[in-house]
N, CA, C and O of each residue as an XYZ file, in Angstrom:
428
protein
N     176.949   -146.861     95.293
C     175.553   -147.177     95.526
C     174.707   -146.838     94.313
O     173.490   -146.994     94.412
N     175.264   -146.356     93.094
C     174.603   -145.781     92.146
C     174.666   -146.739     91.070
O     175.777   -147.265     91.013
N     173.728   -147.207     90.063
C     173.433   -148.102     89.250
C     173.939   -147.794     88.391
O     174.604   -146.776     88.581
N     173.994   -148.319     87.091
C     174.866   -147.962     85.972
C     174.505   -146.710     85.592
O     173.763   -146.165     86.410
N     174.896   -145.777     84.202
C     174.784   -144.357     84.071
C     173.098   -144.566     83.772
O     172.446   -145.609     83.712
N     172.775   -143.476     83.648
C     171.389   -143.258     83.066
C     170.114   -143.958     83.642
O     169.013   -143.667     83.175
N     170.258   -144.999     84.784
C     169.718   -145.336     85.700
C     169.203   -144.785     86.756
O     169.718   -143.738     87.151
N     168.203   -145.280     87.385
C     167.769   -144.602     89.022
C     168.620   -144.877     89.879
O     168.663   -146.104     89.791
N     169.492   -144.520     90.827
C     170.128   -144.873     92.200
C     169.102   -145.579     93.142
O     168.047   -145.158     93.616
N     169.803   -146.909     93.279
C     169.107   -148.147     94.332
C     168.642   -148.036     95.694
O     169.282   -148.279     96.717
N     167.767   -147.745     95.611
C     167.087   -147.750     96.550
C     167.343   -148.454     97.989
O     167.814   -149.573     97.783
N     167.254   -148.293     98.831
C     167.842   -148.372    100.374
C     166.333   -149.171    100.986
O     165.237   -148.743    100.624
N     166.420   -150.005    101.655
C     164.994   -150.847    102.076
C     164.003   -149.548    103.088
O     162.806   -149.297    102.954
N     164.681   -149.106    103.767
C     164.459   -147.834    104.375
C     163.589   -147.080    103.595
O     162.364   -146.972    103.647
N     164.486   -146.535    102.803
C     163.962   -145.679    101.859
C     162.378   -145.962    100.774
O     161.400   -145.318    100.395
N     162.832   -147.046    100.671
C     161.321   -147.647     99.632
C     159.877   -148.090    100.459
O     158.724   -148.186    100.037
N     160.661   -148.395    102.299
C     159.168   -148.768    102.749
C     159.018   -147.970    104.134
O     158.207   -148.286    105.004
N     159.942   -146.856    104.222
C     159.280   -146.265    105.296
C     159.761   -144.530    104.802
O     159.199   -143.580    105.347
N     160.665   -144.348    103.910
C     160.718   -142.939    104.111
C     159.824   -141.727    102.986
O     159.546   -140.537    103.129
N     159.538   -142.872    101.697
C     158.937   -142.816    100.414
C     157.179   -142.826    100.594
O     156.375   -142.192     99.911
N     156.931   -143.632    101.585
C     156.105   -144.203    102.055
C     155.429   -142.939    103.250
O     154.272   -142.520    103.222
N     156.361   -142.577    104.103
C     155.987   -141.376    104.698
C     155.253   -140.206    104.040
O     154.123   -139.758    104.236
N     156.190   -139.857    103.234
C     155.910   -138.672    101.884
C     154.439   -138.644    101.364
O     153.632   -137.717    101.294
N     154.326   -140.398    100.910
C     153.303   -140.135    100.249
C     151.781   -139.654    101.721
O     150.807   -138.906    101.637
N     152.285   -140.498    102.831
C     151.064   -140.023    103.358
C     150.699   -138.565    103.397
O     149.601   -138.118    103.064
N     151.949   -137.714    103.931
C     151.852   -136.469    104.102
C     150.914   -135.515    102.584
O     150.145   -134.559    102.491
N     151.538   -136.435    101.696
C     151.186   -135.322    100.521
C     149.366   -135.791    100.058
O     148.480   -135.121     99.526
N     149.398   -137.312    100.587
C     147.540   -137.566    100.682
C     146.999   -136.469    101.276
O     146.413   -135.495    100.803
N     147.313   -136.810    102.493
C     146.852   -136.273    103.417
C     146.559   -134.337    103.321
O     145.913   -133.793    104.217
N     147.025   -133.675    102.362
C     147.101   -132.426    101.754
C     145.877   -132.618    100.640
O     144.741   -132.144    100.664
N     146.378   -133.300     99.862
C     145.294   -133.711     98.739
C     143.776   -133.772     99.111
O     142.930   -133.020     98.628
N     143.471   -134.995    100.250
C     142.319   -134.632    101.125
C     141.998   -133.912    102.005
O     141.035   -134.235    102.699
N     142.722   -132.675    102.262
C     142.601   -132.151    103.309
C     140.735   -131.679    103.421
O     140.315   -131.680    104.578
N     139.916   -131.386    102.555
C     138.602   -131.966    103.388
C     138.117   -133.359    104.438
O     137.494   -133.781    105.412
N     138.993   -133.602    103.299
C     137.900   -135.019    104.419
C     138.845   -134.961    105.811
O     138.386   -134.815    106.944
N     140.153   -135.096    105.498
C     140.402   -134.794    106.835
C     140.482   -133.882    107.780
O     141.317   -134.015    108.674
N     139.781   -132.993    107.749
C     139.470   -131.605    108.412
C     138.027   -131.870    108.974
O     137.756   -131.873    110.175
N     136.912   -132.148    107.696
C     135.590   -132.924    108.161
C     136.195   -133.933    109.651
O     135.908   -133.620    110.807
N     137.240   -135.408    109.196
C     137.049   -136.261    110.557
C     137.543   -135.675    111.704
O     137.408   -136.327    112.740
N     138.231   -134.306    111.782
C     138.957   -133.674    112.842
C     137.908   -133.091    112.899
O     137.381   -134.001    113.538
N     137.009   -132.277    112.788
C     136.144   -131.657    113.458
C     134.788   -132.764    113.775
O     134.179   -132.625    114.836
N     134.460   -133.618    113.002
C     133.823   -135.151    113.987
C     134.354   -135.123    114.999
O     133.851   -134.673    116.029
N     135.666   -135.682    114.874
C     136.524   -136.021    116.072
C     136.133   -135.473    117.709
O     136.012   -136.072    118.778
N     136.007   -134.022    117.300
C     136.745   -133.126    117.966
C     135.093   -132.734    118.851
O     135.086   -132.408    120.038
N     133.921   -132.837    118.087
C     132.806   -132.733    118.298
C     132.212   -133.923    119.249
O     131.534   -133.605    120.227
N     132.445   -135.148    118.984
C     132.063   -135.941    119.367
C     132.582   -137.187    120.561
O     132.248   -138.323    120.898
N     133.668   -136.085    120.945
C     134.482   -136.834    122.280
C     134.843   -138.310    121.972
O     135.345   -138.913    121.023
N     134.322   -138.650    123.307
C     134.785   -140.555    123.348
C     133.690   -141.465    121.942
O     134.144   -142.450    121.361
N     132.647   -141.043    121.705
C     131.731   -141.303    121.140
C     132.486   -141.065    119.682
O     131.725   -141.426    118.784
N     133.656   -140.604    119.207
C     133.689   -140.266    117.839
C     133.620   -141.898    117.246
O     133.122   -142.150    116.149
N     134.264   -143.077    118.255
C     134.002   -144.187    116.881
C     133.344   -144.762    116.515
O     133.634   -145.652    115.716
N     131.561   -144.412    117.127
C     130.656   -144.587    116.647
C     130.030   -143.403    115.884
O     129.153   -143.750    115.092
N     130.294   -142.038    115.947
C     129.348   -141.242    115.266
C     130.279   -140.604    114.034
O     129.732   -139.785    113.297
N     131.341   -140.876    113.852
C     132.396   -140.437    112.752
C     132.570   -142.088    111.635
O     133.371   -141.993    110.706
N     132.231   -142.705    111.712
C     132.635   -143.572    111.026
C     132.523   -143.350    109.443
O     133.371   -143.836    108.695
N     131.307   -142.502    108.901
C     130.908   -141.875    107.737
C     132.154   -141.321    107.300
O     132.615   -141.668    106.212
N     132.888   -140.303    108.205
C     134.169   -139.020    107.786
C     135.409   -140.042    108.067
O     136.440   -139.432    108.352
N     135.518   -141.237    108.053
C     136.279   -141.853    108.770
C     136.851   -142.499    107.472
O     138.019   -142.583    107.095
N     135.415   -143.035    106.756
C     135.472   -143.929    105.723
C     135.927   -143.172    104.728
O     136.930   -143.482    104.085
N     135.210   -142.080    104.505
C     135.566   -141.397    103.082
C     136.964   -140.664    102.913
O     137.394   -140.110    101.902
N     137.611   -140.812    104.253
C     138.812   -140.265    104.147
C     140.002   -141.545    103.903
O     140.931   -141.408    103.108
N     139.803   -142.723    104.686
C     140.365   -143.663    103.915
C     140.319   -143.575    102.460
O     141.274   -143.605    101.684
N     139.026   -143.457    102.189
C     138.784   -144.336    100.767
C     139.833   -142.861     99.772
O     140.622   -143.109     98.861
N     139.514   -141.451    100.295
C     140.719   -140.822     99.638
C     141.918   -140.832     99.781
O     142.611   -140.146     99.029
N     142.418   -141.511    100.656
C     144.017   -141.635    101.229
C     144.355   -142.625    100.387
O     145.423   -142.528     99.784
N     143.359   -143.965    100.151
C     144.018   -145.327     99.438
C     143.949   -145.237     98.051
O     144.616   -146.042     97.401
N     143.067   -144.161     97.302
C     142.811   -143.902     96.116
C     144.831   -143.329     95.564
O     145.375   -143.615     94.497
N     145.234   -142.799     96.324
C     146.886   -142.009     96.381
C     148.022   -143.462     96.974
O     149.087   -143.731     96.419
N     147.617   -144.006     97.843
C     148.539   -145.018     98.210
C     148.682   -146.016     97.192
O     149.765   -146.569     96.998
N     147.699   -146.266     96.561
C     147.838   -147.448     95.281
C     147.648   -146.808     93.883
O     146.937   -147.219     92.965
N     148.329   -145.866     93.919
C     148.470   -145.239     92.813
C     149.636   -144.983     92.243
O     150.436   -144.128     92.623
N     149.815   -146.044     90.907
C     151.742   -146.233     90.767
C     152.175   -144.677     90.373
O     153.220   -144.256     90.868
N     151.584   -144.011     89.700
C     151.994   -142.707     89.438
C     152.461   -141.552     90.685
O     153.384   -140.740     90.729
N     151.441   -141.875     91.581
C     151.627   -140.772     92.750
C     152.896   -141.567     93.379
O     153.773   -140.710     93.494
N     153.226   -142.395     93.685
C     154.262   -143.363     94.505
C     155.266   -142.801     93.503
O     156.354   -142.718     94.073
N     155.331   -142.433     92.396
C     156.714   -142.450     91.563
C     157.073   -140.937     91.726
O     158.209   -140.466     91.758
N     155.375   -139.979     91.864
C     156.052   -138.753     92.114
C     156.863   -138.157     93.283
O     157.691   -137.249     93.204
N     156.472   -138.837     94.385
C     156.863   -139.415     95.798
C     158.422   -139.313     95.619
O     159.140   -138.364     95.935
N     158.752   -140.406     95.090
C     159.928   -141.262     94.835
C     160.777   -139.973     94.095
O     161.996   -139.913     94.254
N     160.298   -139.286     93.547
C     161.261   -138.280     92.267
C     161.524   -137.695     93.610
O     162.587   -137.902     94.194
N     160.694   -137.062     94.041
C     160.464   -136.069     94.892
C     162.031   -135.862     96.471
O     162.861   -135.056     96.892
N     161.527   -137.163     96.698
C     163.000   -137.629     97.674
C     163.700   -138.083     97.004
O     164.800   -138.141     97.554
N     163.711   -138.529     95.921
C     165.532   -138.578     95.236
C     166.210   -136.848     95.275
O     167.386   -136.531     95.449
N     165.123   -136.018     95.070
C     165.603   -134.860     94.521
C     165.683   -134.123     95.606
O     166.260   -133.088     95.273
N     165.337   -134.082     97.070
C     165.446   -133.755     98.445
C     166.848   -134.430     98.672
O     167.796   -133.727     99.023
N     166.992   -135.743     98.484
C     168.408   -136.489     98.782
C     169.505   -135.874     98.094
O     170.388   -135.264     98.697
N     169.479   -136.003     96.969
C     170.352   -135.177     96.253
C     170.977   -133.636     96.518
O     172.114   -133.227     96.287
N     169.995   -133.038     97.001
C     170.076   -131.769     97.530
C     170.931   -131.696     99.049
O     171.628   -130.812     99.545
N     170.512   -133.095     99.534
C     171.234   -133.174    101.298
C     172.852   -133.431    100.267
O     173.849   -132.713    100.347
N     172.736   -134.266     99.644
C     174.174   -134.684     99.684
C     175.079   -133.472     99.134
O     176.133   -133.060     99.619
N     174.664   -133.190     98.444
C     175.112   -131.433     97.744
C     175.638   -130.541     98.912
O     176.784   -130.178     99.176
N     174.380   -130.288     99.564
C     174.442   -129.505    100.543
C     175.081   -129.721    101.881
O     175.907   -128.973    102.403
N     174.573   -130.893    102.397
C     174.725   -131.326    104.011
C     173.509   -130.758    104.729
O     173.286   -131.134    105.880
N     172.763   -129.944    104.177
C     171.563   -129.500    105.279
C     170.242   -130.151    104.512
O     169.920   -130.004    103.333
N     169.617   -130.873    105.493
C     168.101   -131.264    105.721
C     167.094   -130.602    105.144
O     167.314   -129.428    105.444
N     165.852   -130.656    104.317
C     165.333   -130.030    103.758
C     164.551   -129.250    104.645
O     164.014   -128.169    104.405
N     164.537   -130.111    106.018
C     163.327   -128.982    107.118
C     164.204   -128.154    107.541
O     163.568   -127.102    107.604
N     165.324   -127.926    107.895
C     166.432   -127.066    108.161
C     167.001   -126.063    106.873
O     167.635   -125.062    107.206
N     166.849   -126.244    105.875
C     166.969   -125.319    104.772
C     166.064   -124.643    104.587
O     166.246   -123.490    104.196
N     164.521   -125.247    104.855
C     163.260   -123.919    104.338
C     163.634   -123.317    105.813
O     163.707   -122.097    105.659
N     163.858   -123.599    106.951
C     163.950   -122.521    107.990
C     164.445   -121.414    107.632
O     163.968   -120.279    107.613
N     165.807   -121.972    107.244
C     166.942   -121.018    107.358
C     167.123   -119.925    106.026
O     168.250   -119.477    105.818
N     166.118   -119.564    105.245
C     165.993   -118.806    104.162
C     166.490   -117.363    104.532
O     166.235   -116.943    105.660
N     167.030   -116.756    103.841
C     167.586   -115.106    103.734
C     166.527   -114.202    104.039
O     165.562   -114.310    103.283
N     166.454   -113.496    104.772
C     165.508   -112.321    105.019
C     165.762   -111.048    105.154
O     166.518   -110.677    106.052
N     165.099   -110.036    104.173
C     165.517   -108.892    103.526
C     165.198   -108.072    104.729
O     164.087   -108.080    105.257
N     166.089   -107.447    105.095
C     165.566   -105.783    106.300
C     165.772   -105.029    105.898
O     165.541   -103.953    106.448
């Protein structure tokens, strides 16, 4: 599955539009964590009524989420990011959410 030497390993359809793609939301979604903390407490304030009185915290958090989604640089750091999580499963056999669990603890 690996491309010639010195190449990137080919990408899996999976991988390029839903698992790469995941990542990046999560790591937006950190990046803005104002704005999205602002529309969670709209949210959270304004009951059934939030999709008329949040639309302000609504917008500006898109507009920071899409500023990262169409951004070829952030998508590539994404992309390093789970090659180098993958690499680590195949090495290993354990999952990256199952490896930060399972860390050594000193008594």
């Amino acid at each position: 599955m690996e491309s010639a030497k010195g190449e990137e390993p080919a990408l899996r359809h999976v991988e390029k539009d839903v698992l790469i793609p995941k990542l990046m939301r999560e790591k937006a979604k950190e990046r803005c964590s104002e704005k999205v903390q602002a529309f969670n407490e709209c949210c959270k304030d304004s009951g059934f009524l939030m999709v008329l009185k949040c639309r302000e915290q609504n917008t500006a958090l898109k507009e920071c989420l899409t500023v990262y989604y169409k951004d070829p640089a952030f998508y590539e750091e994404c992309k390093q990011e789970y090659l180098k999580e993958k690499q680590e499963f195949i090495r290993t056999g354990v999952p990256t959410k199952n490896r930060q669990q399972k860390l050594p603890t000193s008594m």
